[in-house]
C-alpha positions as CSV (number, residue, x, y, z in Angstrom):
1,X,0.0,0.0,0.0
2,X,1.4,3.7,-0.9
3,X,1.8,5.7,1.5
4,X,0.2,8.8,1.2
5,X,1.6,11.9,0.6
6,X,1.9,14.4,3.9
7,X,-0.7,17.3,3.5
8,X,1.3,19.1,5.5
9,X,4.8,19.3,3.7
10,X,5.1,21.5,0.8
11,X,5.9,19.8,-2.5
12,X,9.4,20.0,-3.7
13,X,9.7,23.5,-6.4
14,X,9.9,22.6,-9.7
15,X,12.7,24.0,-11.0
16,X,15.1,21.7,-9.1
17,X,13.7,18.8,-10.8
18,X,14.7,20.5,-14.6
19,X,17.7,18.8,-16.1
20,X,20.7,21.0,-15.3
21,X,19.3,23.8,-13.0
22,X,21.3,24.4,-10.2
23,X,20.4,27.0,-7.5
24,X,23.4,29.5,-7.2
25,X,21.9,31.0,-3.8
26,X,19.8,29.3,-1.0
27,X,17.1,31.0,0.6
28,X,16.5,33.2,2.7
29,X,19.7,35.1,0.5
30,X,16.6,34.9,-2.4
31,X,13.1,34.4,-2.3
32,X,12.5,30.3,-2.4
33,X,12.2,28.2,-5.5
34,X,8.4,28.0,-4.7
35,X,8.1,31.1,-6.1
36,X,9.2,30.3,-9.4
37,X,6.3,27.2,-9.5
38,X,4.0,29.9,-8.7
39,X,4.8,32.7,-11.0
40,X,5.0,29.9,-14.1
41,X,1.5,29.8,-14.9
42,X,0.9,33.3,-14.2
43,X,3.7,34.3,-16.4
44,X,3.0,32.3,-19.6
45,X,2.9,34.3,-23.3
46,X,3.8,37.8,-20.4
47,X,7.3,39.7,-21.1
48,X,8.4,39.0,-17.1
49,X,10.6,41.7,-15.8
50,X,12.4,40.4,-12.4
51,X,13.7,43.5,-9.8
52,X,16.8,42.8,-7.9
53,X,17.3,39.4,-9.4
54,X,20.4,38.6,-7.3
55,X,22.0,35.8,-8.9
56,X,19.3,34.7,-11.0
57,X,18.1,31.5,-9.5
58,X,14.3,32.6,-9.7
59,X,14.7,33.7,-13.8
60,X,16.7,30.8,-14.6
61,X,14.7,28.3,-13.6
62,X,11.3,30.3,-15.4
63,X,13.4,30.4,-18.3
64,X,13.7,26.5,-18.5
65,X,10.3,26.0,-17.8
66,X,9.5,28.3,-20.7
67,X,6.2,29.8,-20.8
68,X,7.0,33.2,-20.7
69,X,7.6,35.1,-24.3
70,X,10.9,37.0,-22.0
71,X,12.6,37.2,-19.0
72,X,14.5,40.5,-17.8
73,X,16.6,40.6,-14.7
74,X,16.5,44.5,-13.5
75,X,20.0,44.3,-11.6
76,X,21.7,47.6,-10.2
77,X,25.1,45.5,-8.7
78,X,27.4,45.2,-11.8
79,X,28.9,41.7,-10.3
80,X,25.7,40.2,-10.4
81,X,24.7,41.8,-13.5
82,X,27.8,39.7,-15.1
83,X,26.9,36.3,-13.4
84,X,23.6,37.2,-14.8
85,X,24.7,37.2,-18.3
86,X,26.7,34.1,-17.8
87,X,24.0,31.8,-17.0
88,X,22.6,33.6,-20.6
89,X,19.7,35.7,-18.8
90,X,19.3,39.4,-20.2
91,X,20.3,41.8,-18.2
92,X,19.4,45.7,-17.1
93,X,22.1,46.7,-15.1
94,X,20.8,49.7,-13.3
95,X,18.5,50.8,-10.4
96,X,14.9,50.4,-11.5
97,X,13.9,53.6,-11.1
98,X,16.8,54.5,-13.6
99,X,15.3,52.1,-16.6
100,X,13.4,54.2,-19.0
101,X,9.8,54.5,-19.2
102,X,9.7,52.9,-23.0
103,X,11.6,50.1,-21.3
104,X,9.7,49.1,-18.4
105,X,6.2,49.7,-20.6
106,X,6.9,46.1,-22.3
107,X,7.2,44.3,-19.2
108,X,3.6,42.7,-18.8
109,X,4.4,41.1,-15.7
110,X,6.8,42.0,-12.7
111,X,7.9,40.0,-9.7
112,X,10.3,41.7,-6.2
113,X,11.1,40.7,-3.0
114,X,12.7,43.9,-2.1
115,X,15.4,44.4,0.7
116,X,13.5,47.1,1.8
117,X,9.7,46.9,2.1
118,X,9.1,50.4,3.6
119,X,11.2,52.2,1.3
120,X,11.3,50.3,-1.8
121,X,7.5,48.3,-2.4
122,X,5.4,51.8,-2.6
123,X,7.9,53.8,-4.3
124,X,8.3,51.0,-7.3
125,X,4.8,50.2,-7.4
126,X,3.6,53.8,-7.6
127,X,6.4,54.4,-10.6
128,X,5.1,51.2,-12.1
129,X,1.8,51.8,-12.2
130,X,2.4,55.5,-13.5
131,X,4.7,54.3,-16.4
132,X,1.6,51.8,-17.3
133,X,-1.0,54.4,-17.3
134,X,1.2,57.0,-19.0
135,X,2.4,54.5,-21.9
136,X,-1.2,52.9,-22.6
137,X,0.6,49.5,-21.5
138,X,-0.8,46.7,-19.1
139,X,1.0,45.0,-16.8
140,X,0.6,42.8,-13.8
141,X,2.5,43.0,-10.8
142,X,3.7,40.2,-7.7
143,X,5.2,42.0,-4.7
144,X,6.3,39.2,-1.9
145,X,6.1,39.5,1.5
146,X,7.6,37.0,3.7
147,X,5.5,36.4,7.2
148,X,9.0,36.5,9.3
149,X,9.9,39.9,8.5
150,X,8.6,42.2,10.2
151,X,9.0,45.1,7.7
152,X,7.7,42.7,5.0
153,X,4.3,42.7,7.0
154,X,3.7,46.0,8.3
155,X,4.2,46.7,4.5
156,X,1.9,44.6,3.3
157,X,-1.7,45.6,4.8
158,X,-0.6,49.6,3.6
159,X,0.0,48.3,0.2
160,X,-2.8,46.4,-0.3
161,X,-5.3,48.9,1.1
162,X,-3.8,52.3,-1.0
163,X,-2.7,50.5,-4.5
164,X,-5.9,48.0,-5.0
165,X,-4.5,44.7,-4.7
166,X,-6.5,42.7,-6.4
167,X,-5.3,39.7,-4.8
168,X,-2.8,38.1,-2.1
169,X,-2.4,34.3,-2.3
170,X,0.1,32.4,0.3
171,X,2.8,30.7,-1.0
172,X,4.4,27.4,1.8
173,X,7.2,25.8,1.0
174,X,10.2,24.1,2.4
175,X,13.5,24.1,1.1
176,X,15.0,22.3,4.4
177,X,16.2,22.9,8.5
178,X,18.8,21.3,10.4
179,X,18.6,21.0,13.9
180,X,22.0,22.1,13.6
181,X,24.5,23.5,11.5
182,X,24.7,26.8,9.9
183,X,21.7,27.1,8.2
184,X,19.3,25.5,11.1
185,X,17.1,26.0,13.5
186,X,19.8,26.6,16.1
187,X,21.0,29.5,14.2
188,X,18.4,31.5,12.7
189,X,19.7,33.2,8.9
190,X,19.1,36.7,9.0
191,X,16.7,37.2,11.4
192,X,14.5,34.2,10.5
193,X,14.7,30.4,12.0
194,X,15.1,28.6,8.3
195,X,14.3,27.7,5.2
196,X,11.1,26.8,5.4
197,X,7.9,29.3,5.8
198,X,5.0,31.4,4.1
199,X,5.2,33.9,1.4
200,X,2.4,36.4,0.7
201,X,2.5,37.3,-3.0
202,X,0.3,40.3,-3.4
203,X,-0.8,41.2,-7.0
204,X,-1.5,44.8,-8.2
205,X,-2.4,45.8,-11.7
206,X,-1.2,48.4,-13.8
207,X,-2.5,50.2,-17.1
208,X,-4.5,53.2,-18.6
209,X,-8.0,51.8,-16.7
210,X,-6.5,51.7,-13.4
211,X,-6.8,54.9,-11.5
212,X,-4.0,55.9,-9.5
213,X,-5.1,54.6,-6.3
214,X,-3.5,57.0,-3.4
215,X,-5.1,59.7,-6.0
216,X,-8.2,60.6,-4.3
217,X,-6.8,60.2,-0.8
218,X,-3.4,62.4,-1.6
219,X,-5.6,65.2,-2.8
220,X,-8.6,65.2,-0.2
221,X,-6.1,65.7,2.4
222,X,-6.0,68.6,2.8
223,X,-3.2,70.7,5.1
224,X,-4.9,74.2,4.6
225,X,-8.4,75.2,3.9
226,X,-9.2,75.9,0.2
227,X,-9.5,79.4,1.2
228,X,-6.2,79.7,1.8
229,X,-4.2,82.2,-0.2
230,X,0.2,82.2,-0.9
231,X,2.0,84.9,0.2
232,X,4.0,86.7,-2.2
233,X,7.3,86.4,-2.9
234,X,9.6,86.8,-6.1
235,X,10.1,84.1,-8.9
236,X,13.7,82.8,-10.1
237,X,14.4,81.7,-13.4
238,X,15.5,77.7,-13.3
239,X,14.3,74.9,-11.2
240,X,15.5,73.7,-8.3
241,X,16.0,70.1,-9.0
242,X,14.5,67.2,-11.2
243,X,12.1,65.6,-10.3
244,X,10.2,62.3,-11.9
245,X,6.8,62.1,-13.3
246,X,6.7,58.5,-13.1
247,X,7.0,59.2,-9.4
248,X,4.0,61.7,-9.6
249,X,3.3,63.4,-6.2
250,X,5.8,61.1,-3.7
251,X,5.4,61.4,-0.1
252,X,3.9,65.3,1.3
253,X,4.1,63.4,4.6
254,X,7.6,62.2,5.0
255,X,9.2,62.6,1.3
256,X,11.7,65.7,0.1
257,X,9.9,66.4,-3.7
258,X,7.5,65.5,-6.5
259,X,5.4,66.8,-9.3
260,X,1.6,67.2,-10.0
261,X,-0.2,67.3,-13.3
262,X,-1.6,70.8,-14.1
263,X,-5.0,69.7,-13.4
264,X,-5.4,68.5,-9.9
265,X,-8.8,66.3,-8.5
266,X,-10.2,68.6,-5.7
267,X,-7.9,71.6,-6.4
268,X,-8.4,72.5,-10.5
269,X,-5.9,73.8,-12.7
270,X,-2.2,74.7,-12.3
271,X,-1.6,77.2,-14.7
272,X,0.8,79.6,-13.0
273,X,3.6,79.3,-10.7
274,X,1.4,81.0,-7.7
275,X,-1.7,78.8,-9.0
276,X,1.6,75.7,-8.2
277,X,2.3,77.7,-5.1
278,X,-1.0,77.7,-4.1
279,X,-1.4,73.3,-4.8
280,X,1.9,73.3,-2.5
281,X,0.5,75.5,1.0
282,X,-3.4,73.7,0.9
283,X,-2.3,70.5,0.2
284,X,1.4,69.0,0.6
285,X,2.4,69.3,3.9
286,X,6.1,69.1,3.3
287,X,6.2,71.5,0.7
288,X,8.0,74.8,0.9
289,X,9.4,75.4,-2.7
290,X,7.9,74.8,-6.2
291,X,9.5,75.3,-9.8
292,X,6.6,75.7,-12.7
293,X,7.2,75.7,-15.9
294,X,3.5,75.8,-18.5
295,X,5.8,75.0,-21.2
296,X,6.7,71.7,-19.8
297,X,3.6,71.3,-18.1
298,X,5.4,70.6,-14.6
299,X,4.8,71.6,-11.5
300,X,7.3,70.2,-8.6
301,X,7.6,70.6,-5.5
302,X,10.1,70.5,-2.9
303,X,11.4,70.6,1.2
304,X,14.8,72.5,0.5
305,X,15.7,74.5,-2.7
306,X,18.6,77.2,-3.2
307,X,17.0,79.7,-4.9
308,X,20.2,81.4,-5.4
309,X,21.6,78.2,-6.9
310,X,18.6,76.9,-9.4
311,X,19.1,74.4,-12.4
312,X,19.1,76.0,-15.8
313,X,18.8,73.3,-18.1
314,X,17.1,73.5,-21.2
315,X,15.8,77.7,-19.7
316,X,15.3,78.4,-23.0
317,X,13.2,76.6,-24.2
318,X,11.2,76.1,-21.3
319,X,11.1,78.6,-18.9
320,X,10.7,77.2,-15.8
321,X,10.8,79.7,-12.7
322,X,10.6,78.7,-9.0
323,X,9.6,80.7,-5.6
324,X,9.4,80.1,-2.1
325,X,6.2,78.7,-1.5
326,X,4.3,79.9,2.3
327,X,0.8,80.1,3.7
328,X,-0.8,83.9,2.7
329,X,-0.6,86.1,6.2
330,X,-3.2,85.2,9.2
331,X,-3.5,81.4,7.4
332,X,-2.0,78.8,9.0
């Protein structure tokens, strides 16, 4: 009589049953090989575009499994970018947020398990998501979360609630514990006790019909009442630094800069550098500067500018001026 199988051991990944895979890293130095089994079918006739891909374990074994029309490992460490190319995986070697928007609009699908939940998973998804929606592209995207990191899961809930995930499935595996040894239980690897747990893959969509989520909630929040007015104070020709409209309005809570469109939900047009002024004082809290420039149809603002020191690329053709940017007298 067969025995049957344990419902209560994760199956062995995939990948490690293909002829000639071999993993490079073990986990938890990349997410496990159970991810690969899961991304497979999700993946299949998608251009998959892997962030911080390490040493390429995940995107090799996809790439034996086949499925997928591509696979692109987005790398920024120039080591790995060559081991990358070695095991015959195409490579971006650069940060993500340095990959150009053309590129990034023919990836259809997108996996990371990023280093850094809290800084990294919003700031990528909202850039993402922005690229799609700019570029007329769709796109799917799988952020991981894994249930013993602690940054992972305070993440997670945020994410989900302010960019619409449209699903978070659980991912168990097992890729083995010692009771001893130096991968074991007796001596936890980076700050979790093995090899062996849950992964929460949280999927998010991107493309023209999907509304910029934090959208609505970014410009109902309101620091100032409508009725409050800028004080006035001299323009400079320039700009005081770039800023990225992939990125769109960033953090008025806790970030140093962004940039608006010149026609803002709950606040109307932005056609003049006090009308961008005005944006900054009623509604980002962290704002104290803003360059505007109609010609480019940007409006940024910022937390520190040297006005005495502004940018002056491409002045002449488009004009951009900037000014301190502070609450009218008797408003607060």
């Amino acid at each position: 009589m067969t025995e049957p199988s344990s419902s209560w051991s994760p199956p062995r990944s995939h990948c490690l049953s293909l002829p000639g895979f071999a993993a490079v890293d073990s986990y938890p130095i990349r997410s496990p090989l159970a991810v690969a089994d899961f991304l497979a079918p999700r993946v299949a006739g998608k251009a998959l575009c892997e962030i911080g891909t390490r040493n390429g374990d995940i995107a090799s074994c996809l790439t034996q499994r086949g499925g997928a029309s591509s696979i692109t490992a987005i790398e920024l460490d120039h080591e790995y970018c060559k081991k990358l190319r070695a095991r015959g995986l195409n490579v971006l070697c650069r940060p993500v947020e340095e990959v150009p928007s053309a590129t990034l609009a023919a990836c259809q699908a997108y996996f990371w398990w990023p280093m850094d939940a809290e800084a990294q998973n919003e700031k990528w998804l909202r850039q993402l998501q922005a690229v799609h929606r700019s570029r007329g592209t769709n796109a799917t995207i799988y952020v991981a979360h894994d249930t013993h990191y602690t940054r992972d899961m305070s993440s997670l809930p945020r994410l989900a609630k302010h960019y619409g995930a449209a699903s978070i499935e659980r991912v168990f595996f097992d890729e083995g514990s010692a009771l001893t040894g130096q991968m074991s239980y007796s001596h936890p690897v980076l700050g979790r006790p093995g090899q062996w747990g849950v992964f929460h893959l949280a999927r998010f969509e991107a493309g023209p019909a999907i509304v910029d989520p934090g959208l609505a909630e970014r410009s109902s929040r309101r620091v100032r009442p409508r009725s409050t007015t800028v004080a006035p104070a001299p323009t400079h020709p320039g700009f005081c630094a770039e800023t990225d409209a992939n990125t769109g309005v960033g953090d008025c809570e806790r970030g140093d800069s962004g940039t608006i469109a010149l026609h803002w939900p709950g606040f109307g047009a932005v056609k003049t550098a006090e009308a961008c002024a005005t944006w900054c004082v009623q509604l980002c809290a962290r704002c104290r500067y803003v360059s505007f420039s109609l010609a480019a149809k940007d409006c940024s603002w910022y937390h520190d500018c040297d006005l005495t020191g502004l940018n002056q690329r491409w002045q002449q053709d488009l004009r951009h001026v900037s000014r301190r940017a502070a609450p009218g007298k008797g408003r607060r």
